[in-house]
C-alpha positions, 0 to 999 in steps of 0.5 A: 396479768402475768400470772394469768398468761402463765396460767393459759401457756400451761394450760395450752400445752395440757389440752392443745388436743382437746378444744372444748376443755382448753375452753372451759379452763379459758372461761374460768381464767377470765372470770374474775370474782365479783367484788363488793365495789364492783356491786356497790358500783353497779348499785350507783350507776343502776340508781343513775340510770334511774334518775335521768330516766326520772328527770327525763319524763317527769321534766317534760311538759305534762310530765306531772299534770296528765300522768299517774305522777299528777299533783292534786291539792291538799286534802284541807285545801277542799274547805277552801275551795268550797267555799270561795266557789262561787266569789268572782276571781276564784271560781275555777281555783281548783283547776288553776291551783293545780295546773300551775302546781304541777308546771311548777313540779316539771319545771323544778324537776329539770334541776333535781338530777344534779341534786339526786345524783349527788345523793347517789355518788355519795351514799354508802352501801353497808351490805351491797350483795344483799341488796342486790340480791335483795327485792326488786326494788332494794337499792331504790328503798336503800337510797330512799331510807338513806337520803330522803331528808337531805334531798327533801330540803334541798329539793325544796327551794328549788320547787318554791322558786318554781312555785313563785314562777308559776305564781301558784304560791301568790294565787294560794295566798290570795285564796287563804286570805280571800278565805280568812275574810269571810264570816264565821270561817276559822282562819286556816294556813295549810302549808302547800309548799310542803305538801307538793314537796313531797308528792313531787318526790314520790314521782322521782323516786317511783320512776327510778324503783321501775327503772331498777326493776328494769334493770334487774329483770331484763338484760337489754337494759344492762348497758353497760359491762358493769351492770351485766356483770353484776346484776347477772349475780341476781338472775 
């Protein structure tokens, strides 16, 4: 700080005559390098942003059920199905199935910031600059890369409780061994806890890629000084 003002006292005292070059030299003097923290923690609060914007939409009521994010069942659960279409009590299974698989998905998506931000505080950028100089997209994939098989466990249980809250997993066991009873069918046990899992995530991680993309790509939402300092280095 000390060495700054000396820098501008010199320099007033060389252009006091002339405004416009005591103004570039002002402009240099206050700005200050860009560090490879003040990009990796621009990176985090980046892929912050993204995650509340994600929670936001996806936790909301139909924020999985109506939207491009929708959860459908398991391709090998058709067989089932099919086949239990037409006994009373699971005529409409497909519709139901979904609708509770999807409210369990926004339920348990309230509780995956913590989960998410955590995986975001946490992670270590090997090469920030690149990255942010890197696909629209490049922080997102980084954490996707780095953290997805941590936050597939946890976010796991929290789905299954919802699961178990909605009662998806008990109409599901219902249907399996509705179906199981029936002639001349080979006993099946598709695993739905993992499949929902996993397309649960795809939605989280897609909403927060578009809000990177957002930020790198339109300045009104850099809003904060960190992310206009640092993602001004990518434009």
């Amino acid at each position: 700080m000390y060495k700054s003002l000396l820098i501008i006292a010199m320099t007033l005292s060389l252009v006091s005559c002339d405004p416009s070059s005591l103004q570039k030299v002002l402009d240099t003097v206050s700005e200050a390098p860009l560090s490879n923290l003040d990009v990796s923690n621009g990176l985090k609060e980046a892929l912050q942003l993204g995650v509340g914007n994600s929670v936001d939409f996806l936790s909301a009521e139909n924020g999985y059920y109506t939207s491009a994010y929708k959860i459908l069942l398991p391709e090998e659960a058709n067989k089932i199905i099919s086949k239990l279409a037409i006994i009373p009590g699971f005529t409409n299974l497909e519709e139901e199935m979904i609708k509770k698989v999807n409210r369990a998905a926004e339920d348990a998506a309230k509780k995956a910031g913590p989960i998410f931000l955590s995986a975001v505080r946490s992670i270590t950028f090997d090469d920030a600059m690149n990255i942010l100089l890197g696909n629209k997209d490049a922080a997102t994939q980084y954490l996707h890369s780095r953290t997805y098989d941590s936050l597939y466990g946890e976010f796991k249980p929290v789905l299954d409780n919802s699961l178990n809250k909605f009662g998806a997993l008990d109409l599901w066991t219902n249907a399996i061994t509705k179906y199981n009873s029936l002639p001349f069918v080979t006993d099946v046990n598709p695993d739905l806890s993992d499949h929902i899992n996993s397309k649960a995530l795809v939605g989280l991680f897609d909403l927060i890629e578009k809000k990177e993309q957002g930020i790198r790509s339109d300045v009104s939402q850099r809003t904060s000084s960190l992310l206009q300092k640092v993602f001004a280095k990518q434009d």
